[in-house]
C-alpha positions in Angstrom: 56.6 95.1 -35.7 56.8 95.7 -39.5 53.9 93.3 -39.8 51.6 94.8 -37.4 52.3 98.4 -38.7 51.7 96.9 -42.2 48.6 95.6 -41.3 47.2 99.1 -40.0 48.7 100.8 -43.1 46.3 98.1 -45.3 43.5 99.0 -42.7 43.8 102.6 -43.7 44.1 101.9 -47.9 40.8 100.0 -46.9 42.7 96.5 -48.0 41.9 95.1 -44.7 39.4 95.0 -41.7 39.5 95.8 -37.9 38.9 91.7 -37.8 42.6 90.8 -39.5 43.5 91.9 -36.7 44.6 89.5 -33.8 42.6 90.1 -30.6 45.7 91.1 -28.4 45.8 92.7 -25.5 49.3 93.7 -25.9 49.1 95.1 -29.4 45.5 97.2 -28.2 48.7 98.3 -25.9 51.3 99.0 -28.2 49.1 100.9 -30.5 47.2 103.1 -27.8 50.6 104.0 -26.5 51.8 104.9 -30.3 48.4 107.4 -30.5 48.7 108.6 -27.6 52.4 109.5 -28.2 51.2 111.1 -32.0 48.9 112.5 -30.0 51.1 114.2 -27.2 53.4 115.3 -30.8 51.0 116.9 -32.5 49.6 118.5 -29.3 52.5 120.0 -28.3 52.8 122.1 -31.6 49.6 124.2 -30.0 49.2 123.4 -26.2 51.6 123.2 -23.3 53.2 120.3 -22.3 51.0 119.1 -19.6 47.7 119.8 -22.1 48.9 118.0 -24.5 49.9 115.0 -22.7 46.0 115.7 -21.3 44.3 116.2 -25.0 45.7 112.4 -26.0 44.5 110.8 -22.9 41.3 112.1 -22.8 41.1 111.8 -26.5 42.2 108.0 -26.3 39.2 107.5 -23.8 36.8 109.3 -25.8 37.5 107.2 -28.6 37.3 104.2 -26.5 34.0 105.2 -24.8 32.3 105.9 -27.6 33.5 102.6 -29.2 32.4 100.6 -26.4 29.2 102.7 -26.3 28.1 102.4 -29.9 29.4 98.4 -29.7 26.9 98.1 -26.7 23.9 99.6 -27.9 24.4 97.5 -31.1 25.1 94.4 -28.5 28.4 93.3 -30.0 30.7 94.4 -27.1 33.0 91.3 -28.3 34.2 92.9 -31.0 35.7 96.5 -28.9 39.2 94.9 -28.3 39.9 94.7 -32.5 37.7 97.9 -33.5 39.5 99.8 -30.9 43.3 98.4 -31.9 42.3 99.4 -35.6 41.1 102.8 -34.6 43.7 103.7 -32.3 46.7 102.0 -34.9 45.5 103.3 -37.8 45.0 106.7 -35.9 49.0 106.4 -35.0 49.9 106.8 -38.5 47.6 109.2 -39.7 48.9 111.1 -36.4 52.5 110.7 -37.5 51.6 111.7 -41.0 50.1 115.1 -40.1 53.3 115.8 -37.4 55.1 117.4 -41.0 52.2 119.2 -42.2 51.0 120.6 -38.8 54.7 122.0 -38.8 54.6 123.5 -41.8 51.2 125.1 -41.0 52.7 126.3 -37.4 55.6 127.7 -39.4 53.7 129.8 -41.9 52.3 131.8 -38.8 50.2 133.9 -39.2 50.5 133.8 -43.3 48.2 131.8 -45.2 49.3 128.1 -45.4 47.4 126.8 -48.3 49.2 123.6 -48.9 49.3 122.5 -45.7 45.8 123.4 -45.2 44.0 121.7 -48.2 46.8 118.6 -46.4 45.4 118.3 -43.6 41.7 118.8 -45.2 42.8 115.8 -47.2 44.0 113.9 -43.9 41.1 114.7 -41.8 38.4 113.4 -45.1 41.4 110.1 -45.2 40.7 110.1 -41.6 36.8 110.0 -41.8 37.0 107.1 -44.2 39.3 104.9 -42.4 37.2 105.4 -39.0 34.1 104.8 -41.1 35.4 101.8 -42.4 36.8 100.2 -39.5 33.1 101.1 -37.8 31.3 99.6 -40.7 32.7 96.5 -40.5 32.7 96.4 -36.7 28.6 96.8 -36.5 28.6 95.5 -40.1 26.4 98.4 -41.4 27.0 100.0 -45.0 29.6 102.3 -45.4 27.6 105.9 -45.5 26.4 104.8 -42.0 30.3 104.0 -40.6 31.5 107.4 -42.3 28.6 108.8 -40.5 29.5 107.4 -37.0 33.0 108.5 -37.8 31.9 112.4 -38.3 29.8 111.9 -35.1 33.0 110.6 -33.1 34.9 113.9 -34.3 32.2 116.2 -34.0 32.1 115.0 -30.5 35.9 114.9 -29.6 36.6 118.5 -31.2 33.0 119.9 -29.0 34.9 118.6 -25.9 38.5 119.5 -26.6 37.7 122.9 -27.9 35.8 123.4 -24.5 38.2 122.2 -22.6 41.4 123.7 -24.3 40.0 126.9 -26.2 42.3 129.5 -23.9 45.5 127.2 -24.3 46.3 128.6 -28.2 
């Protein structure tokens, strides 16, 4: 398990690639059901139970839609099962990393949190890379073009969720 969790970490210090990683069914498994369950943490710091359990499914299928949808139009479909296990691993940890900050930020109420603020404005920027990276060498395009895709993705997901959720906080 250490492996495969250091193999994500070098995925997000842009070390590795979404193809060092095995093509496994189980471990596109194990690390949906680790971003889900970030997901489902951090969620539940703003949202209900049941919405937040909600928000990381549909955010997981999001992700994986518009994988497989960008992958298609590009006509490489084989490579979804490793873009999607680096982009849902490496979205585990950075969803574990933000559970502290997020609670500091929840904690400061309604008092300005600057620290964890400009934290999670670093996260979300680390975030944009390492989804830009992972897309750029998954439709092997330059990296400006991956870090686009990846701003795309979370314009997308937040349109969505913030429809869908904007009464729950």
């Amino acid at each position: 398990m250490e492996k495969v969790i250091n193999v994500f970490w070098k995925i997000c210090l842009f070390k590795l690639r979404p193809q060092d990683l095995p093509a496994s069914s189980f471990l596109l498994l194990l690390s949906m059901l680790a971003y889900g369950l970030a997901g489902i943490l951090v969620g539940l710091m703003s949202l209900p139970p049941g919405q937040a359990v909600i928000s990381s499914v549909l955010d997981i299928a999001l992700v994986g839609s518009m994988t497989q949808l960008l992958l298609w139009i590009k006509q490489m479909t084989p490579r979804f099962q490793q873009a999607f296990t680096a982009l849902m691993g490496t979205g585990a940890i950075l969803g574990f990393l933000a559970l502290p900050i997020v609670f500091l930020q929840m904690q400061a109420g309604e008092q300005p949190a600057v620290l964890p603020s400009l934290m999670l404005l670093g996260l979300v920027m680390w975030s944009l890379g390492i989804v830009g990276h992972i897309l750029r060498h998954t439709i092997s395009a330059p990296f400006f073009v991956g870090v686009l895709l990846a701003v795309l993705y979370m314009y997308v997901s937040m349109s969505i969720m913030r429809s869908l959720f904007a009464t729950a906080s």
